[in-house]
C-alpha positions as CSV (number, residue, x, y, z in Angstrom):
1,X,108.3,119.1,108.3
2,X,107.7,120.1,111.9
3,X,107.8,117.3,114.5
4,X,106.1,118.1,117.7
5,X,105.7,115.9,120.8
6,X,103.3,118.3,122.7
7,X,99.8,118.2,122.8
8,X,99.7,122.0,124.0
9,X,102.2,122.8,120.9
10,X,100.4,121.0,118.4
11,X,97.0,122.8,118.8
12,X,98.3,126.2,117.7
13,X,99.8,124.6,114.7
14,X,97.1,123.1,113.7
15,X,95.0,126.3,114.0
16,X,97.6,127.9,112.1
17,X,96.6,125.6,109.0
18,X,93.0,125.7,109.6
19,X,93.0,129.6,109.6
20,X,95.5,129.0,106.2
21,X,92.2,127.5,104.9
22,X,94.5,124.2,104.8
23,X,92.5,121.0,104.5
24,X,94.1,118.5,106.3
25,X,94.7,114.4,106.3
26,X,95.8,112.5,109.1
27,X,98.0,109.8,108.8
28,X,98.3,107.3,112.2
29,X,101.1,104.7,112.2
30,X,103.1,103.0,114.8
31,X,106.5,103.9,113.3
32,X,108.8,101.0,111.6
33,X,107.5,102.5,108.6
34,X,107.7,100.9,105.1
35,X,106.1,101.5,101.5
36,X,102.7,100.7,102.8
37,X,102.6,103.8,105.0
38,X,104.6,105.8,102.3
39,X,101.3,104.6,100.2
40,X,99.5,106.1,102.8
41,X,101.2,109.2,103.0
42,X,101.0,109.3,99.2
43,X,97.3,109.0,98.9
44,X,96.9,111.8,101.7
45,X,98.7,114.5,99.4
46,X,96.2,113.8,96.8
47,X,93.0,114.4,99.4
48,X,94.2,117.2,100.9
49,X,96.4,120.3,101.4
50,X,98.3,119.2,104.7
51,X,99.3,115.6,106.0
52,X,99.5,115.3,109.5
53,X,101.6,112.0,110.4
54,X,101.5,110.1,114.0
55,X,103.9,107.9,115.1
56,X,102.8,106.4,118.6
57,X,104.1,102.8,119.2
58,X,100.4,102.6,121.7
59,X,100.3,100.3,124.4
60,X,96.9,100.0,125.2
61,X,96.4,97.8,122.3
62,X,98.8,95.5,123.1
63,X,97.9,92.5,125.1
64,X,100.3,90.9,128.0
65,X,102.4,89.0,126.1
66,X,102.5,90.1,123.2
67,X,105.7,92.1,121.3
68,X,104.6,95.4,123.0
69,X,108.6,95.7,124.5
70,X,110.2,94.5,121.1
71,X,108.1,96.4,118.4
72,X,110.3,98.2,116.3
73,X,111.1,101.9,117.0
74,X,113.1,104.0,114.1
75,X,112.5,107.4,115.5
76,X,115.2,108.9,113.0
77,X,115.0,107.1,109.8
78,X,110.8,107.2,110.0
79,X,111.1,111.1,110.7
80,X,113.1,111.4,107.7
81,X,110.8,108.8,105.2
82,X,107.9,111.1,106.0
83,X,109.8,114.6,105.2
84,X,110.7,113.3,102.2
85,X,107.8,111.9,101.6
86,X,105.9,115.5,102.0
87,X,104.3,115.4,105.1
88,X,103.8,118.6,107.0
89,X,103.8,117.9,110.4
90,X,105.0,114.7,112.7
91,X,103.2,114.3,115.7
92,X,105.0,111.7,118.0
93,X,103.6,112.0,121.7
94,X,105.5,110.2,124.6
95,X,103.2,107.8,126.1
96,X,102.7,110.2,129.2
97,X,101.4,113.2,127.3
98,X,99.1,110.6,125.1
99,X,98.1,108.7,128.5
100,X,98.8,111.3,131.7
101,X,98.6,110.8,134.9
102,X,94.7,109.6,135.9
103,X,93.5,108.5,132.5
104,X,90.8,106.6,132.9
105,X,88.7,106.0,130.0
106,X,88.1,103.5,127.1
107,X,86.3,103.2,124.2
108,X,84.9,100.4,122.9
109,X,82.8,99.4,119.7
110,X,81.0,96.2,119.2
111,X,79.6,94.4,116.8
112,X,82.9,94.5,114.3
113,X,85.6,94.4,116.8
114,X,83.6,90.4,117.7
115,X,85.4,87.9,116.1
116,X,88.5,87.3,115.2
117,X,91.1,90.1,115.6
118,X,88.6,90.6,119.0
119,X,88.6,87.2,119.9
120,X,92.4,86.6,119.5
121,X,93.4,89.5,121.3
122,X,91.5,91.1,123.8
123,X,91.4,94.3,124.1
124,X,93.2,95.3,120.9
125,X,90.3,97.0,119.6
126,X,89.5,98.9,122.7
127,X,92.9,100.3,122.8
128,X,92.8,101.4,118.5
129,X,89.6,102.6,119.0
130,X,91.0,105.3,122.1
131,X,94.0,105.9,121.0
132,X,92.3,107.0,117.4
133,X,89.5,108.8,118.9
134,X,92.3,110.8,120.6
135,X,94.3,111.5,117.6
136,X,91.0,112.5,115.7
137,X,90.3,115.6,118.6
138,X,94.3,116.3,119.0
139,X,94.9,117.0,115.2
140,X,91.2,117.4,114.1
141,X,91.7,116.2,110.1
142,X,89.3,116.3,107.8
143,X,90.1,113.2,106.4
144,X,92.3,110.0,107.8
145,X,93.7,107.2,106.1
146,X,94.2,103.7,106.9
147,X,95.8,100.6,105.4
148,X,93.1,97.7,104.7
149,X,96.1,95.0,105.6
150,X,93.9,96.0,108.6
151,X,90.6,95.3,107.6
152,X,88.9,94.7,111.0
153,X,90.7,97.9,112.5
154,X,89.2,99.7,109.6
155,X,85.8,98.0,110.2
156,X,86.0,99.4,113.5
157,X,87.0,102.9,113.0
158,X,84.8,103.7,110.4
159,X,81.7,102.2,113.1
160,X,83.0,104.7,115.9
161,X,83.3,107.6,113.6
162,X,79.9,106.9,112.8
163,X,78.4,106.8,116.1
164,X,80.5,109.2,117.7
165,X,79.8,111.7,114.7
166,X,83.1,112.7,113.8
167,X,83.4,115.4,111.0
168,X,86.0,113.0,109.3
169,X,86.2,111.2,105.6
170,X,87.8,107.9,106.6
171,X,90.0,106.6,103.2
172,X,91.0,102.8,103.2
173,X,93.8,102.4,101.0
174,X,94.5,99.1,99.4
175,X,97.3,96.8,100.8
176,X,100.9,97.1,99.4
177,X,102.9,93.9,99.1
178,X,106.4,92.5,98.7
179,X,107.1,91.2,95.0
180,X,106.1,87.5,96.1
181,X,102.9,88.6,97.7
182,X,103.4,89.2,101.2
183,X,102.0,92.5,103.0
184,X,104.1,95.3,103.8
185,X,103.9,95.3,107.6
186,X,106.2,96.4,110.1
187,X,106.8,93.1,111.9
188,X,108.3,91.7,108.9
189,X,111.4,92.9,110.2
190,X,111.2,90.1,112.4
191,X,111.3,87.6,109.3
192,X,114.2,86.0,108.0
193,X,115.6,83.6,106.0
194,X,113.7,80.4,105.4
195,X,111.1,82.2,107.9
196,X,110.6,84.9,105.3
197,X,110.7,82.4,102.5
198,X,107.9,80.4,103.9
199,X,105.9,83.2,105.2
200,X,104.5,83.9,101.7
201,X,102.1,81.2,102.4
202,X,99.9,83.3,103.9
203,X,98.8,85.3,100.7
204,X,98.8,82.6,98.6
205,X,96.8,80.0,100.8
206,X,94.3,83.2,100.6
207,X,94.6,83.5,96.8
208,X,93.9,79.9,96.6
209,X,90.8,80.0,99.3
210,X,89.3,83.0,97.3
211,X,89.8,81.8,94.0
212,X,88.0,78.5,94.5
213,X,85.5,80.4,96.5
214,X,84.8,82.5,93.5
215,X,84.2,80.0,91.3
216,X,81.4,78.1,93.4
217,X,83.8,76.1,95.1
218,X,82.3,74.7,98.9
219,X,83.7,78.0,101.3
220,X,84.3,74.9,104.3
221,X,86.5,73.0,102.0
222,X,89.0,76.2,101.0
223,X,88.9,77.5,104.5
224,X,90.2,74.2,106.0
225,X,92.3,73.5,103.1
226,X,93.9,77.1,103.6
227,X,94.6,76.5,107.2
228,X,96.1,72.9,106.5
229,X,98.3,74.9,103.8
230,X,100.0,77.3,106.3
231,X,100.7,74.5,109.3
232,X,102.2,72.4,106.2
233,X,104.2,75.8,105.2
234,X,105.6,76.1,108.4
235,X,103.1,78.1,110.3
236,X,102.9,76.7,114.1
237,X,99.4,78.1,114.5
238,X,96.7,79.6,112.5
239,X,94.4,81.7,114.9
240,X,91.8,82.2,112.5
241,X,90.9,81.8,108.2
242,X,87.2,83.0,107.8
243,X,85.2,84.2,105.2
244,X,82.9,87.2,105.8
245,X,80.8,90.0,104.8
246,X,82.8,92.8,104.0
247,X,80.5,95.3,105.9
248,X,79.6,94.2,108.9
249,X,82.4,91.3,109.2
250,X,80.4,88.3,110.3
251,X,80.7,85.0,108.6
252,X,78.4,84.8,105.5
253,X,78.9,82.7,102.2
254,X,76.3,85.1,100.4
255,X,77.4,85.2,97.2
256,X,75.2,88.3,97.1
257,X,77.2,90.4,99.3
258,X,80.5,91.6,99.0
259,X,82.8,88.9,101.0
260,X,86.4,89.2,102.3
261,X,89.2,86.6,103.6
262,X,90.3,87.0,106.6
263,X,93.4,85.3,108.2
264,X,96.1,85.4,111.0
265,X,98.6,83.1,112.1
266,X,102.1,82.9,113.7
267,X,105.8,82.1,111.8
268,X,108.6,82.1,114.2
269,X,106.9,83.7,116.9
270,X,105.7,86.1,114.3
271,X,102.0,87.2,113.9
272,X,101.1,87.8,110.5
273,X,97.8,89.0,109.2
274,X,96.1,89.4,105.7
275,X,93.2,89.5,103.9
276,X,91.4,89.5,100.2
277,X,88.5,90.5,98.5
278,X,86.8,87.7,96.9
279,X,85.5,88.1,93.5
280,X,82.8,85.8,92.1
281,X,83.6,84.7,88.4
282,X,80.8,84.2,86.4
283,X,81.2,80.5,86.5
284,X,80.8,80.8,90.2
């Protein structure tokens, strides 16, 4: 695997593979890798002939406050996760050849960047959106993969690869989880103990909320039900639990339509996220 941190030696590179005939997937990450991005990684191979990785910890989605200085960096072990896991090339900018001197622009998608990732955070999705539509032109994939632990991130990437016109297949790839339930994310790392323990409420207050959901149960009833179940748990704040239409992420209860739970809340100065399809039983 070749790891390169400049912008002006990645370009040949990656005209080396394209004039190999190479096909090529992209996979972004912020580093403080984990199964879920090895899942990523994994799904890549099969898609294509060359996996391009990025590990850029980007602060332009971070909002003042938040865990920006503290997020976890594993240069080393992550470099060595993804040569064994097959990857071709690492490309793991500094923040001054990703942002030089003078940068000055933004991008910003609306409609399903509204709402709650958007609302809690503001900014976030102006920063993915950027930073992504820079790694699309540096490393020019024909295909890039993302997690759907982060489903709203996806919403808005696949929306700005549409309108921008980006040659690229964008691949969601199902969320990986612990043996009790919990996502694979990187801030996990911050977990332990009876923190851990008690942050499993998360997917299962969402199991619960889209199982009684599915079966024609009132969607206000689980959704406030689900919140009261992770303050009980040991959540100090939920920042959002909503129930919405999977494509264009505004709240519906159309049992029509395909429909997705959405929540985020905070353990131990922890912000987790999650998220579930909800199927509708034939009860329901």
């Amino acid at each position: 695997m070749q790891t390169i941190r400049q912008i002006d030696l990645l370009r040949p590179h990656i005209a080396q593979l394209r004039a190999d005939g190479a096909r090529i997937a992209l996979v972004p990450t912020m580093g403080a890798l984990h199964a879920g991005h090895l899942a990523l990684v994994e799904a890549a191979k099969r898609c294509a002939d060359a996996v391009v990785a990025s590990i850029f910890v980007n602060p332009r989605q971070f909002a003042p406050g938040e865990d920006l200085a503290r997020y976890p960096r594993r240069e080393t072990q992550d470099a060595r996760m993804l040569s064994e896991a097959g990857c071709a090339v690492l490309w793991m900018p500094p923040v001054e050849e990703m942002y030089p001197a003078g940068f000055a622009t933004n991008i910003t998608v609306g409609g399903v960047s509204e709402g709650l990732d958007g609302t809690a955070r503001p900014g976030h999705f102006d920063g993915v959106a950027t930073v992504v539509a820079k790694l699309f032109n540096q490393v020019r994939p024909d295909v890039a993969l993302f997690g759907e632990k982060d489903f709203q991130q996806l919403a808005v990437i696949r929306r700005m690869v549409a309108d921008l016109d980006f040659a690229i297949d964008i691949v969601g790839v199902p969320t990986q989880r612990e043996d009790d339930g919990l996502a694979l994310s990187s801030r996990n790392i911050y977990l332990a103990g009876e923190d851990r323990a008690r942050a499993v409420a998360l997917p299962r207050a969402l199991g619960d909320a889209a199982r009684s959901i599915g079966r024609g149960g009132d969607a206000a009833t689980a959704l406030s039900t689900a919140r009261v179940a992770l303050l009980n748990s040991g959540f100090e704040a939920v920042d959002y639990v909503a129930l919405v239409d999977s494509e264009t992420l505004t709240e519906s209860q159309d049992l029509l339509r395909p429909l997705r739970l959405l929540a985020a809340a905070r353990i131990a100065g922890t912000r987790l996220i999650d998220n579930l399809s909800v199927e509708i039983s034939e009860q329901g």
